[in-house]
Biotite code that builds the C-alpha atoms (Angstrom):
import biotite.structure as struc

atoms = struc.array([
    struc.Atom([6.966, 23.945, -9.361], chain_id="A", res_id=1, res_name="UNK", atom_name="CA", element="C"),
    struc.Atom([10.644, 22.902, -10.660], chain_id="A", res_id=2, res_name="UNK", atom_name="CA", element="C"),
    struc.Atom([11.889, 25.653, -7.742], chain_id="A", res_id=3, res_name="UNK", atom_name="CA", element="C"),
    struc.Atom([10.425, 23.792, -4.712], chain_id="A", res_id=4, res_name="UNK", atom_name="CA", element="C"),
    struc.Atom([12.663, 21.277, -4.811], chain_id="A", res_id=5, res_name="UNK", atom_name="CA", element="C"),
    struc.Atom([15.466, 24.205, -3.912], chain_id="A", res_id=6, res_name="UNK", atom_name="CA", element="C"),
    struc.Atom([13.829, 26.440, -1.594], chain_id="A", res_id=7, res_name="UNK", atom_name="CA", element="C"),
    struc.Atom([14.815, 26.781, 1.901], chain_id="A", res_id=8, res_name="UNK", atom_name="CA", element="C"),
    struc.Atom([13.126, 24.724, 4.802], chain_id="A", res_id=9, res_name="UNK", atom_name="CA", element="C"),
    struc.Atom([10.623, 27.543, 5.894], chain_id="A", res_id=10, res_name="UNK", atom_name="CA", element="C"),
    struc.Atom([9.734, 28.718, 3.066], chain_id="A", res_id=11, res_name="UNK", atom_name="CA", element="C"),
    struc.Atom([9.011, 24.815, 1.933], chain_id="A", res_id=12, res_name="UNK", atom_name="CA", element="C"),
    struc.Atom([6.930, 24.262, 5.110], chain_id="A", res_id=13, res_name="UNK", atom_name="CA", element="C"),
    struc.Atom([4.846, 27.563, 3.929], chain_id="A", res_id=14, res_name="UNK", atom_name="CA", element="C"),
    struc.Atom([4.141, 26.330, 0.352], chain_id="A", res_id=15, res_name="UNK", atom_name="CA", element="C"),
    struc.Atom([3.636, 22.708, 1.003], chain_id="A", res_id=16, res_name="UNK", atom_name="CA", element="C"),
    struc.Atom([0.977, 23.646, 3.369], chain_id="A", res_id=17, res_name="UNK", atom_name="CA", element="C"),
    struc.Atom([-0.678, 26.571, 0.814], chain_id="A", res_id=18, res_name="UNK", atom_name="CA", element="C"),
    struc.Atom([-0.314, 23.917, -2.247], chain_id="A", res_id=19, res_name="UNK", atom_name="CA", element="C"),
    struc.Atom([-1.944, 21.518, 0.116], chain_id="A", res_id=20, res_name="UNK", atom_name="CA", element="C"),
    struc.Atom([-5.623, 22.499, -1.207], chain_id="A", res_id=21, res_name="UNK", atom_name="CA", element="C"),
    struc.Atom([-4.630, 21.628, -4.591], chain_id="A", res_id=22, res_name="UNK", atom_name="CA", element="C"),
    struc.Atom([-5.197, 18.154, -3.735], chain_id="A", res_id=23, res_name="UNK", atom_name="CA", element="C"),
    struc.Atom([-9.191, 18.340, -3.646], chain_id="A", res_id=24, res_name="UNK", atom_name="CA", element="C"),
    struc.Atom([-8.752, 20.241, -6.867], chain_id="A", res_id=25, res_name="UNK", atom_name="CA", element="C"),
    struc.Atom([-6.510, 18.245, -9.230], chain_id="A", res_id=26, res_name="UNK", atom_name="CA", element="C"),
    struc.Atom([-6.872, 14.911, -10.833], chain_id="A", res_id=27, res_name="UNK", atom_name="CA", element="C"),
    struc.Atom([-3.072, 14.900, -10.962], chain_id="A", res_id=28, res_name="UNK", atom_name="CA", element="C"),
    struc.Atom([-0.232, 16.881, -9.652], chain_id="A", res_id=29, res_name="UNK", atom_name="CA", element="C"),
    struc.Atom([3.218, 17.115, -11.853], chain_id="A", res_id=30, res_name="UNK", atom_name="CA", element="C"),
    struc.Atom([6.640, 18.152, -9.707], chain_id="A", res_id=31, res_name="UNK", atom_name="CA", element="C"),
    struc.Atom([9.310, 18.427, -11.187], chain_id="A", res_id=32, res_name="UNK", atom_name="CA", element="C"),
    struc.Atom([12.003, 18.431, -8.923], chain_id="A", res_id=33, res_name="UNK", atom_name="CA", element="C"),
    struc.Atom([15.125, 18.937, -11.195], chain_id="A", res_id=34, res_name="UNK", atom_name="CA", element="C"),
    struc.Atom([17.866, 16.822, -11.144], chain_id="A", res_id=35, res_name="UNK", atom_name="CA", element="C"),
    struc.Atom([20.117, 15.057, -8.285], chain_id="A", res_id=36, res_name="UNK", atom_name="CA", element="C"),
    struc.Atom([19.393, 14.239, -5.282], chain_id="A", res_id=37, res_name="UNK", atom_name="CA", element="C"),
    struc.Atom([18.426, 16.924, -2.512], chain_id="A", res_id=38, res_name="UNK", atom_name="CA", element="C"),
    struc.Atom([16.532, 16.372, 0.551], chain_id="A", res_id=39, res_name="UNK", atom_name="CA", element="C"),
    struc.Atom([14.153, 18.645, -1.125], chain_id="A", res_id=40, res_name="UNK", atom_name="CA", element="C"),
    struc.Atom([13.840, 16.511, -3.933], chain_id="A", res_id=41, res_name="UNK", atom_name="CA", element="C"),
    struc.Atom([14.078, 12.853, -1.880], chain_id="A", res_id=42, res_name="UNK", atom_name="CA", element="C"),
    struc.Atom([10.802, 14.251, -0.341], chain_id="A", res_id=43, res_name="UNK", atom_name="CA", element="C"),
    struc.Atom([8.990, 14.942, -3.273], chain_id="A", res_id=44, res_name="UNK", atom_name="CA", element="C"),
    struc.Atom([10.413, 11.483, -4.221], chain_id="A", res_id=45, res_name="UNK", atom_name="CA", element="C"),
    struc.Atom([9.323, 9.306, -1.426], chain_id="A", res_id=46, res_name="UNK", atom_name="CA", element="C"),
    struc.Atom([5.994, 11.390, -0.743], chain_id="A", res_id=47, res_name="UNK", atom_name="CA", element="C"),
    struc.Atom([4.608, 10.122, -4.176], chain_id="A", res_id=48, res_name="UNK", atom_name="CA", element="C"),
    struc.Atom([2.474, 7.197, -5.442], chain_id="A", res_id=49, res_name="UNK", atom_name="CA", element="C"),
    struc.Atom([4.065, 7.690, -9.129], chain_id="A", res_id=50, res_name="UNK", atom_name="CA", element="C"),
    struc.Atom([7.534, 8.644, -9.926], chain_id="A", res_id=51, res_name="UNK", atom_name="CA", element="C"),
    struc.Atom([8.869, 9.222, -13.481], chain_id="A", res_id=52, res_name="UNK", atom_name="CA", element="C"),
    struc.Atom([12.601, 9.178, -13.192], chain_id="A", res_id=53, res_name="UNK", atom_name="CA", element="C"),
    struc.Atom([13.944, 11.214, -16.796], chain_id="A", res_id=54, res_name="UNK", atom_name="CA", element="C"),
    struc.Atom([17.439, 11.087, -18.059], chain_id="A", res_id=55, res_name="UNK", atom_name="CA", element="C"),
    struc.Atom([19.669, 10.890, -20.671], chain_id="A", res_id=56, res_name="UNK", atom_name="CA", element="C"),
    struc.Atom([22.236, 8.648, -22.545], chain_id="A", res_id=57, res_name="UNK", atom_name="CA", element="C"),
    struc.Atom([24.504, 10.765, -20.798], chain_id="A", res_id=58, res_name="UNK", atom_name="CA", element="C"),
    struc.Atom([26.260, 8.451, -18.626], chain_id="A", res_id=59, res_name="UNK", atom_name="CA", element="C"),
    struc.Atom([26.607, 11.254, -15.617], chain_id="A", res_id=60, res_name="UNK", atom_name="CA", element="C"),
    struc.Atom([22.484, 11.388, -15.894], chain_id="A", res_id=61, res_name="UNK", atom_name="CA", element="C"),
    struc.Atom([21.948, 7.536, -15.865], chain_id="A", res_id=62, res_name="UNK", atom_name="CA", element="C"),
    struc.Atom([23.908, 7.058, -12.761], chain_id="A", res_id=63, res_name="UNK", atom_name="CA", element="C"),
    struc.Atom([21.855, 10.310, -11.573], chain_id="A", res_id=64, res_name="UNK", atom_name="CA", element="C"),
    struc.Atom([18.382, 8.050, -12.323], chain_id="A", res_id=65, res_name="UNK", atom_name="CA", element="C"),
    struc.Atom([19.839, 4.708, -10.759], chain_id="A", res_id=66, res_name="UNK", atom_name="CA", element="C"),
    struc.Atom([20.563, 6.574, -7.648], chain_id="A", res_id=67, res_name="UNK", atom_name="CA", element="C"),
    struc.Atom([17.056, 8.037, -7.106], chain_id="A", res_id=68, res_name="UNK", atom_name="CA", element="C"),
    struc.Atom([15.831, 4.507, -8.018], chain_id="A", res_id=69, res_name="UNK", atom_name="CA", element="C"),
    struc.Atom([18.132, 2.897, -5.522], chain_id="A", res_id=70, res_name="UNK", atom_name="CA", element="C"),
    struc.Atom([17.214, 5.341, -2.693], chain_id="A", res_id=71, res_name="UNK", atom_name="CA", element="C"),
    struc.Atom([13.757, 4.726, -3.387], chain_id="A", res_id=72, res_name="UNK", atom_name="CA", element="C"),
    struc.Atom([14.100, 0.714, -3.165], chain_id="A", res_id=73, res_name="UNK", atom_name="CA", element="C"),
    struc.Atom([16.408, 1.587, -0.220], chain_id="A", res_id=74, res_name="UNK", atom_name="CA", element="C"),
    struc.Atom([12.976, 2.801, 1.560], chain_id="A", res_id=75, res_name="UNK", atom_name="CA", element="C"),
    struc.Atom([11.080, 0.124, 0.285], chain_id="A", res_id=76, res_name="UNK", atom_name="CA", element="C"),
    struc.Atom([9.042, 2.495, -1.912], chain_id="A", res_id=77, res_name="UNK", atom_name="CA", element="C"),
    struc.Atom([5.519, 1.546, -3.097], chain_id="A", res_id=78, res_name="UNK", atom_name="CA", element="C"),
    struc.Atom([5.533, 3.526, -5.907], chain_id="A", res_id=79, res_name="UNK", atom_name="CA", element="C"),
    struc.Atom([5.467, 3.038, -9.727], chain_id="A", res_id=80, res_name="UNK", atom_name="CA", element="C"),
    struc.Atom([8.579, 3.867, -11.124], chain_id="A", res_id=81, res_name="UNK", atom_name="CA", element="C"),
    struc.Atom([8.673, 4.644, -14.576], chain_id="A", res_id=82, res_name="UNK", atom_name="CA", element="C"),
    struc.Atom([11.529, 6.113, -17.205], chain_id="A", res_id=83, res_name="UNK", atom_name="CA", element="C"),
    struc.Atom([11.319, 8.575, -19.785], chain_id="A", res_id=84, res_name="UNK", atom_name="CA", element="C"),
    struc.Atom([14.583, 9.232, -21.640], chain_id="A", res_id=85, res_name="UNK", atom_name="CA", element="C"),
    struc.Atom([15.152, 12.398, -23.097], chain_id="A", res_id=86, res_name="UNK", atom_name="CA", element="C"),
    struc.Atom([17.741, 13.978, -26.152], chain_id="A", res_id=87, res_name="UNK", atom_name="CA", element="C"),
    struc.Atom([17.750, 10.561, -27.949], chain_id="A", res_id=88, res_name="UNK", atom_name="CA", element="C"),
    struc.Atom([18.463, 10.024, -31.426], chain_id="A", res_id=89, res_name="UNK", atom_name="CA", element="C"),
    struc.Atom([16.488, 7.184, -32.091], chain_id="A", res_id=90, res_name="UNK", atom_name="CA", element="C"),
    struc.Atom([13.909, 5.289, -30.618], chain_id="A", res_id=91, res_name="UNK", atom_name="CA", element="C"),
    struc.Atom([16.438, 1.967, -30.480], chain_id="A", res_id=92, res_name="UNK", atom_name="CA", element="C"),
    struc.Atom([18.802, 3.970, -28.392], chain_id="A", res_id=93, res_name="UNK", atom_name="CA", element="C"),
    struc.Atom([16.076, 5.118, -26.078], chain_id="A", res_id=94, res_name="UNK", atom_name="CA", element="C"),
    struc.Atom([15.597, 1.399, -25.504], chain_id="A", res_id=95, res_name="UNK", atom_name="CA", element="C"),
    struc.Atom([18.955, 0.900, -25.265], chain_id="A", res_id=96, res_name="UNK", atom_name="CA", element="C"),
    struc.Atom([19.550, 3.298, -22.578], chain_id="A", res_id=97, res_name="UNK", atom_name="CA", element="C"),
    struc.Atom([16.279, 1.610, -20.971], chain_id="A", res_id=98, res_name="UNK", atom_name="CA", element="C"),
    struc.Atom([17.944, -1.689, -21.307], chain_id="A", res_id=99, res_name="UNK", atom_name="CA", element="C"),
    struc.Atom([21.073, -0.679, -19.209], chain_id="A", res_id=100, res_name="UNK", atom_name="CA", element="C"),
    struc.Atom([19.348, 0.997, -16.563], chain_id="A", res_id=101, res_name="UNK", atom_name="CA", element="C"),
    struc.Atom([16.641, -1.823, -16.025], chain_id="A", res_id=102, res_name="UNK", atom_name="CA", element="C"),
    struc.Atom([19.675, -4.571, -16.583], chain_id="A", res_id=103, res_name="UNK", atom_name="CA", element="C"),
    struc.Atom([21.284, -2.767, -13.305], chain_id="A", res_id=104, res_name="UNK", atom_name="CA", element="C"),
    struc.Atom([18.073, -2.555, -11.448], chain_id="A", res_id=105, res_name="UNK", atom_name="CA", element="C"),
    struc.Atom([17.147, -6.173, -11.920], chain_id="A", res_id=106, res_name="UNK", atom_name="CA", element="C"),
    struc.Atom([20.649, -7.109, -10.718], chain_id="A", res_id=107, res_name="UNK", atom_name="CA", element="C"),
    struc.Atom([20.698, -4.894, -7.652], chain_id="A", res_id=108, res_name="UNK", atom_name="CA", element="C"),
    struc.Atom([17.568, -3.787, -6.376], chain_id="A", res_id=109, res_name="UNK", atom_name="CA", element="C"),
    struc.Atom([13.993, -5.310, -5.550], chain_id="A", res_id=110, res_name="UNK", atom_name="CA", element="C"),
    struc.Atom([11.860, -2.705, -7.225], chain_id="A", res_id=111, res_name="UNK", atom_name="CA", element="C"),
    struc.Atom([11.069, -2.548, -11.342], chain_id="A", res_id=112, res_name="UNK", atom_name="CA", element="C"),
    struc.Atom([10.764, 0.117, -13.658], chain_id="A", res_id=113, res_name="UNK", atom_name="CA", element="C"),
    struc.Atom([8.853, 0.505, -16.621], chain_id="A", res_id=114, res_name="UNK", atom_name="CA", element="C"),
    struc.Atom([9.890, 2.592, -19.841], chain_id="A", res_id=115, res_name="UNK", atom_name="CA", element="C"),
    struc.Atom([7.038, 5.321, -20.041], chain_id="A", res_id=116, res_name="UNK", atom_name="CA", element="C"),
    struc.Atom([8.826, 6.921, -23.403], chain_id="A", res_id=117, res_name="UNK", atom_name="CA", element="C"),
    struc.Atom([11.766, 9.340, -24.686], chain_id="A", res_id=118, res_name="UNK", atom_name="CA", element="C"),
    struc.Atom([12.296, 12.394, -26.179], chain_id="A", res_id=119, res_name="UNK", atom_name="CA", element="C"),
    struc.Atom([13.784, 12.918, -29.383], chain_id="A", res_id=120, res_name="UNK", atom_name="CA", element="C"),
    struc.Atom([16.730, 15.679, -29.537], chain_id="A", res_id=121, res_name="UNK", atom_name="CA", element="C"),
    struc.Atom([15.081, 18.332, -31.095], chain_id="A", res_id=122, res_name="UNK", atom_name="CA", element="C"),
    struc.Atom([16.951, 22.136, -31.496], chain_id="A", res_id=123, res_name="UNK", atom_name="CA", element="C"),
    struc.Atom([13.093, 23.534, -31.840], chain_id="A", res_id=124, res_name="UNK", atom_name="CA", element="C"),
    struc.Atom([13.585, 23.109, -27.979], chain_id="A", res_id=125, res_name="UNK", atom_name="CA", element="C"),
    struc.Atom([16.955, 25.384, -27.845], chain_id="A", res_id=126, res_name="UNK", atom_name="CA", element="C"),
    struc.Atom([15.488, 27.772, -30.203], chain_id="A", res_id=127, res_name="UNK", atom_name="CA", element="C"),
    struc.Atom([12.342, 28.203, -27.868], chain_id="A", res_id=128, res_name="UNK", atom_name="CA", element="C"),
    struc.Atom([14.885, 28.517, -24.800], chain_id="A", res_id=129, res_name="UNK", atom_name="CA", element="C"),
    struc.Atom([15.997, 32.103, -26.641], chain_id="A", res_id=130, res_name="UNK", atom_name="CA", element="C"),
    struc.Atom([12.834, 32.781, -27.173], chain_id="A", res_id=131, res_name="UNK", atom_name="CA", element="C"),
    struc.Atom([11.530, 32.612, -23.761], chain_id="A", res_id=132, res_name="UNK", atom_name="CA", element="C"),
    struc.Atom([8.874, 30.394, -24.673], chain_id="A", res_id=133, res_name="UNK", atom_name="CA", element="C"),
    struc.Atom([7.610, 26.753, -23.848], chain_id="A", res_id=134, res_name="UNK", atom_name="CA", element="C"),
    struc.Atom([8.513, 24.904, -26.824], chain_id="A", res_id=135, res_name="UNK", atom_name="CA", element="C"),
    struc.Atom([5.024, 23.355, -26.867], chain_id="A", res_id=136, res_name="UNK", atom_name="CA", element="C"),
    struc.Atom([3.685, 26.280, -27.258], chain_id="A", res_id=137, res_name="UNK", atom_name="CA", element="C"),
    struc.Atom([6.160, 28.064, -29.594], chain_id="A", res_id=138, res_name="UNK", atom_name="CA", element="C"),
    struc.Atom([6.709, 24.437, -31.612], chain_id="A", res_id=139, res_name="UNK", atom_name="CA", element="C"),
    struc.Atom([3.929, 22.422, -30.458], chain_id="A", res_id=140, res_name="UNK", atom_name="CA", element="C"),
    struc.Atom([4.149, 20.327, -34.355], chain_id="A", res_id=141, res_name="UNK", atom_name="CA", element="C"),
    struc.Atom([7.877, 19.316, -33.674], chain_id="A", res_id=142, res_name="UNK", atom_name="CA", element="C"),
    struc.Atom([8.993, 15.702, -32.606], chain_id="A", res_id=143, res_name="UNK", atom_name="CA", element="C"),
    struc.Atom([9.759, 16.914, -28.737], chain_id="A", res_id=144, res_name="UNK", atom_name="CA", element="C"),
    struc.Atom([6.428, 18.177, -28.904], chain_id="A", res_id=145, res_name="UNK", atom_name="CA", element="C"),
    struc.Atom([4.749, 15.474, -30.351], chain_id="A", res_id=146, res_name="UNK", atom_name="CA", element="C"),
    struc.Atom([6.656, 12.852, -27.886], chain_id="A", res_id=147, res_name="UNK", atom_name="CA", element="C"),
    struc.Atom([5.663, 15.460, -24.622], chain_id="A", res_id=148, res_name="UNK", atom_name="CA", element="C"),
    struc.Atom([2.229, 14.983, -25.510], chain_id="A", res_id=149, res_name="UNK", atom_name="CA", element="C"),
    struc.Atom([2.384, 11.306, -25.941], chain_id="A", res_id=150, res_name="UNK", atom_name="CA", element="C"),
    struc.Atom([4.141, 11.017, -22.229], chain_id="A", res_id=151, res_name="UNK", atom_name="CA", element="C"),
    struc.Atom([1.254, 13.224, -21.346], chain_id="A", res_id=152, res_name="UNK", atom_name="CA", element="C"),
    struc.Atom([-1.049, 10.607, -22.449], chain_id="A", res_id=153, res_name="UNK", atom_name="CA", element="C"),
    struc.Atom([0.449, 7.784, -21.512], chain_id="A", res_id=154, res_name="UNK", atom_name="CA", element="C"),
    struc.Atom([0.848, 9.079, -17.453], chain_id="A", res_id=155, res_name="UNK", atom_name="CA", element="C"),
    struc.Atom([-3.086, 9.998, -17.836], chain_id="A", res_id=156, res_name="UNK", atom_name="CA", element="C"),
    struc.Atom([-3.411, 6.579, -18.800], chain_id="A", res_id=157, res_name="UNK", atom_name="CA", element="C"),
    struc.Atom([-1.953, 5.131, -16.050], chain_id="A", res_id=158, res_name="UNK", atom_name="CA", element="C"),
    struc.Atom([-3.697, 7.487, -13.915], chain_id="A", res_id=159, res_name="UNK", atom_name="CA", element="C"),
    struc.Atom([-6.720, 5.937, -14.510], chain_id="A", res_id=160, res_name="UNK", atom_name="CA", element="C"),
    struc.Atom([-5.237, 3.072, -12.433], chain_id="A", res_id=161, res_name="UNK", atom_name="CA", element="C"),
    struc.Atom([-3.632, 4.098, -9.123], chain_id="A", res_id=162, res_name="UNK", atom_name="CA", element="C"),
    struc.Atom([-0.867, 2.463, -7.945], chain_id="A", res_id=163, res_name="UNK", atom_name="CA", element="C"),
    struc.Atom([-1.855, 2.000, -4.205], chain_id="A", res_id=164, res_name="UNK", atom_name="CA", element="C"),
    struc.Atom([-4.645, 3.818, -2.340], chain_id="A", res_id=165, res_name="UNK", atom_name="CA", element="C"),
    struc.Atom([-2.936, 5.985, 0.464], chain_id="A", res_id=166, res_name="UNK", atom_name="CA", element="C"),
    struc.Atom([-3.918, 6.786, 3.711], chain_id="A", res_id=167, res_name="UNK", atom_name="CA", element="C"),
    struc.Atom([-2.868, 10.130, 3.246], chain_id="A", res_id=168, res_name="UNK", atom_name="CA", element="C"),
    struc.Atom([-2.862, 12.426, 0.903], chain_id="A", res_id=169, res_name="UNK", atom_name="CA", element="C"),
    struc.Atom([0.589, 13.860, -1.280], chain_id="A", res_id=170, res_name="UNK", atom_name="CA", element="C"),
    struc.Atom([1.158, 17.179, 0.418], chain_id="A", res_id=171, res_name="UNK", atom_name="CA", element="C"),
    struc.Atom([0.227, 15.970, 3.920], chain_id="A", res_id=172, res_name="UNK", atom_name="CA", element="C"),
    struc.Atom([2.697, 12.586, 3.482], chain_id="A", res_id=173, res_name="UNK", atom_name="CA", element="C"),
    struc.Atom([5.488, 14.798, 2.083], chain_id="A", res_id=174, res_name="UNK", atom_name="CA", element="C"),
    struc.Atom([5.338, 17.553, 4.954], chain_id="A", res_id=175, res_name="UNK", atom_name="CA", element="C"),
    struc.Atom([5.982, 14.368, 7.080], chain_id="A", res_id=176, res_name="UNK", atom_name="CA", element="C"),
    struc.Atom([8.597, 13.647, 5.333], chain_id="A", res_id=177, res_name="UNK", atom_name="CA", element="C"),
    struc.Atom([10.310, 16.508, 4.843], chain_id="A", res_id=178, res_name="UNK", atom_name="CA", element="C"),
    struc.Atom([9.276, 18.149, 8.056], chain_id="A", res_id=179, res_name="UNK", atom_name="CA", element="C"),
    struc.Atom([9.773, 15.254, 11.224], chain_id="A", res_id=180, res_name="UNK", atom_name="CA", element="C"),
])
């Protein structure tokens, strides 16, 4: 799904409203949208009950996640807002990187985000990247692995516990946003 946050407005409207049955079939739906922030992407954003914001220590990426998070306290978002940081070294400087973000979101904005987990830098991931295969697949005993699998879990997990019941459901709430 990583290409609908890119596609062009009619072609959107078409696949929103074919994805739109997945609803009734799926316990959870998983969009990622890539990175920045498109009007594509904002609407993916705002249309969902959970959001998992990923970045890096990069600082280009961390501004990147604070500005999603600010647009979505900017709309006075609902939402649970959760981090995962990805290509860390360590597990202290995944909290670290944690630490500044939610440091500058306490200071600035009204809404609070919770670390799901990071990624470990792991060149299994490259290698599978020439390969043409999902590393999970092609390394699925590797740290990245091992840490995609606990985010897995741990977003399950929450599942189990919905933020807020909506009125509406994901696809119909994000073709009115997208689409007014």
């Amino acid at each position: 799904m990583a290409q609908l946050a890119s596609l062009d407005q009619g072609v959107l409207q078409q696949t929103v409203s074919q994805l739109s049955g997945l609803e009734t079939a799926a316990d959870l739906i998983l969009v990622d949208t890539g990175a920045g922030i498109s009007n594509n992407v904002l609407g993916f954003v705002l249309a969902a009950p959970e959001v998992v914001v990923v970045t890096t220590p990069e600082p280009t990426a961390i501004v990147d996640a604070y500005g999603i998070i600010k647009t979505l306290d900017a709309r006075n978002r609902d939402a649970r807002i959760n981090l995962v940081v990805n290509m860390v070294e360590s597990e202290s400087e995944a909290r670290s990187v944690f630490a500044k973000v939610s440091g500058i979101i306490e200071r600035f904005l009204t809404v609070r985000v919770s670390l799901l987990g990071w990624v470990e830098k792991d060149g299994n991931v490259g290698r599978s990247v020439l390969q043409q295969q999902p590393f999970l697949r092609a390394y699925p005993y590797t740290v990245a692995s091992k840490r995609v699998n606990m985010l897995a879990g741990a977003i399950l997990a929450q599942d189990a516990t919905p933020a807020a019941p909506q009125r509406e459901g994901f696809f119909a709430k994000l073709g009115r946003v997208l689409f007014k």
